[in-house]
N, C-alpha and C positions, 0 to 999 in steps of 0.2 A: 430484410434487415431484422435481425433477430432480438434487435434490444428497443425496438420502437415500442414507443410510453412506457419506456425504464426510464427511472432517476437513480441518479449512481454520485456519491461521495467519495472524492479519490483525494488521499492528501498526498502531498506531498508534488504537488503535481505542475511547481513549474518550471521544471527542466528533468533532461532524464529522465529514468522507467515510468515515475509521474505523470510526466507528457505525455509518452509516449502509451500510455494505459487510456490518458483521456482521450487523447484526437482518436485512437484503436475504439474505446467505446461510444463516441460520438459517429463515427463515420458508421458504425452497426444499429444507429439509432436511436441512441441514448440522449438524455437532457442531463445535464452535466453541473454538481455544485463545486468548485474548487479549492481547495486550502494551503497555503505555502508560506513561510514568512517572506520570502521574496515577492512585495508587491508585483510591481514593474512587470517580474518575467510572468507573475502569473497573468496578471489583467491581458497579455499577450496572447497566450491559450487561450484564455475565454473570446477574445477576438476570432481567434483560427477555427475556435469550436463553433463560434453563429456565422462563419463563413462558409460552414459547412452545412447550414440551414437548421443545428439543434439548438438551444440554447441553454445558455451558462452563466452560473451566479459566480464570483470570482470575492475570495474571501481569505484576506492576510488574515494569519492566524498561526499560533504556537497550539500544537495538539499535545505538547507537553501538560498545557494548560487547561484546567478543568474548567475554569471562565469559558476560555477562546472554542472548547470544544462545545459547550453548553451553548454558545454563541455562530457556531456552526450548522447543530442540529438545528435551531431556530431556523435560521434562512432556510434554507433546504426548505423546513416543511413552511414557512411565511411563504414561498415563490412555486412550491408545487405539491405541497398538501401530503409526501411522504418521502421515504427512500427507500427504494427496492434494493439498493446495492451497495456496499458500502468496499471500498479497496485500501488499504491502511498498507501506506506505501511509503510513510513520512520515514527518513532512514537521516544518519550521520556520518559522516565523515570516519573513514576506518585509518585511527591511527595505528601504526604501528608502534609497541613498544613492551616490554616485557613487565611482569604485572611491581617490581618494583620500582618500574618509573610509570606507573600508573597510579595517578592522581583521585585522591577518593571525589573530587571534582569531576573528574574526566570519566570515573565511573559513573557517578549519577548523571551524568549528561548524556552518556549512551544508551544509560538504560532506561533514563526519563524520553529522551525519544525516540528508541528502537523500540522499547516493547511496554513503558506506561501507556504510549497514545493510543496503544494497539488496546489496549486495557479504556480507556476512558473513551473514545468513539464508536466502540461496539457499545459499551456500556448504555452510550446514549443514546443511540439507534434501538437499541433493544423492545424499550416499552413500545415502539411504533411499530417494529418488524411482529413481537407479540402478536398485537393487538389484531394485526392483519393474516396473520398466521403463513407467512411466508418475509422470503427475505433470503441475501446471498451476501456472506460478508469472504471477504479476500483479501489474505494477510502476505504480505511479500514481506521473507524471512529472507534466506540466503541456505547455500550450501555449508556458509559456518554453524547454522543450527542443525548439521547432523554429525559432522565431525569436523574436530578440530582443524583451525591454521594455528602456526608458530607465531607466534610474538603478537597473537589479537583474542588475549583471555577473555578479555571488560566485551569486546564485538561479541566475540561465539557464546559467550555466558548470555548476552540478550537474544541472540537468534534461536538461543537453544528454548528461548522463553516462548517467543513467538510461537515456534514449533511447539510444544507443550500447552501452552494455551490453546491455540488452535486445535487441540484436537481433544482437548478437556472439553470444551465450549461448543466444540459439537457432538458432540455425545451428549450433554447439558442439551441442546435446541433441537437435538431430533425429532424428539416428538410433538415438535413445535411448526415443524414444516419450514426451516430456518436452517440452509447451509454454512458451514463454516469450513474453509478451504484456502491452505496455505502453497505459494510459491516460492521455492529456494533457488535462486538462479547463482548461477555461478557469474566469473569476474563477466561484468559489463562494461561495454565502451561509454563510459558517460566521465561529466565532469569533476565530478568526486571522486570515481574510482581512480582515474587517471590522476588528479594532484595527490590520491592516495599512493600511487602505486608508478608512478615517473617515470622510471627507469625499464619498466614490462613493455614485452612485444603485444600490442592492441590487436595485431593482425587474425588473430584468432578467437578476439572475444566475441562473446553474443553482440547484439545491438539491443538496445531499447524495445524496439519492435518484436524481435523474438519472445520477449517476457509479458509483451501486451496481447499479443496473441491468443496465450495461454489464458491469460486472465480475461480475455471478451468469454473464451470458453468457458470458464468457470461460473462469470455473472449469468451467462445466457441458462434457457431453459434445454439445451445441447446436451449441458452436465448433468440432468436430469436429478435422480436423490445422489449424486456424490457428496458424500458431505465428511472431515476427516482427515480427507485426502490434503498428502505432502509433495507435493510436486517439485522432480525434481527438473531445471532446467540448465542443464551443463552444458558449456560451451565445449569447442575443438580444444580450449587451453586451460580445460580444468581434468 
């Protein structure tokens, strides 16, 4: 089990590539802190994850939120003194619609939780990963932050963030012994993509698990100094 006495931060994690990143890195070992605004589904995961004999702090929380994130790193280190991993997976719902019926609302909302959370939980993980001169943080972007889709400016303008950041921020922590590594998956079968996207054949999209995969790889010491690196992970229907 490669990730035995890892602590690992996954937001976004109760339902979809979230889940499926946590139970991926709990079942390799890992003690697990979780963040979603979805009570209910998350305190579920954290169930599944101590059924699997690791244990998990389970924590409603908007990572839009400099409080709720500041209130995050707490737990984590109140329940197990650090975090070795942090996975910033918290994502929104991808509207369709061309950028004049896009709402300067609908922009700050995408971009306060596609790519500030990504900005404010590294942020706060930082002085700990520091201090201990190691640390793996893992950003799940999208295929929209390398090039563009049609009719999702406000989405691809955040992912393209993501991607930028991510590889600003490791260059910034390399010589800090501190990986910083981005995953772009293409369409996934989960429940946002699918109310995003209705009318598409799922038949061919990744699953959840193909994108956890990658990312146990990434946390783990597998990936050894990758750090940079934009992963891209395309389905049959991308």
């Amino acid at each position: 089990m490669p990730l035995v006495e890892t602590v690992a931060v996954v937001t976004g994690s109760a339902r979809g590539i979230g889940q499926a990143i946590a139970l991926a890195l709990a079942r390799n070992g890992a003690d697990l802190v979780l963040a979603d605004r979805l009570d209910a589904p998350l305190a579920a995961v954290a169930e599944a994850i101590r059924a699997l004999g690791r244990r998990a702090v389970a924590l409603a929380a908007d990572v839009a939120d400099a409080a709720d994130v500041g209130r995050l790193v707490a737990a984590a280190l109140d329940a197990y003194g650090r975090v070795d991993v942090l996975v910033n997976n918290a994502g929104t719902i991808v509207l369709p619609g061309d950028l004049l019926g896009t709402t300067p609302e609908a922009w700050d909302a995408m971009m306060a939780t596609n790519a500030r959370s990504v900005f404010l939980c590294s942020r706060a993980v930082l002085p700990h990963m520091l201090a201990r001169r190691r640390g793996k943080i893992v950003n799940i972007a999208s295929t929209a932050g390398l090039r563009p889709l049609p009719n999702r400016a406000a989405y691809c303008a955040s992912k393209h963030a993501v991607v930028g950041f991510t590889r600003a921020l490791a260059l910034d922590l390399r010589p800090h012994g501190i990986a910083v590594n981005a995953i772009c998956p293409g369409a996934v079968d989960t429940p946002l993509t699918a109310y995003s996207r209705p009318a598409a054949d799922r038949s061919a999209w990744l699953r959840p698990g193909d994108v956890a995969e990658v990312a146990v790889f990434l946390a783990s010491d597998a990936a050894g100094g990758m750090t940079g690196a934009v992963v891209e992970v395309a389905g049959w229907a991308d």
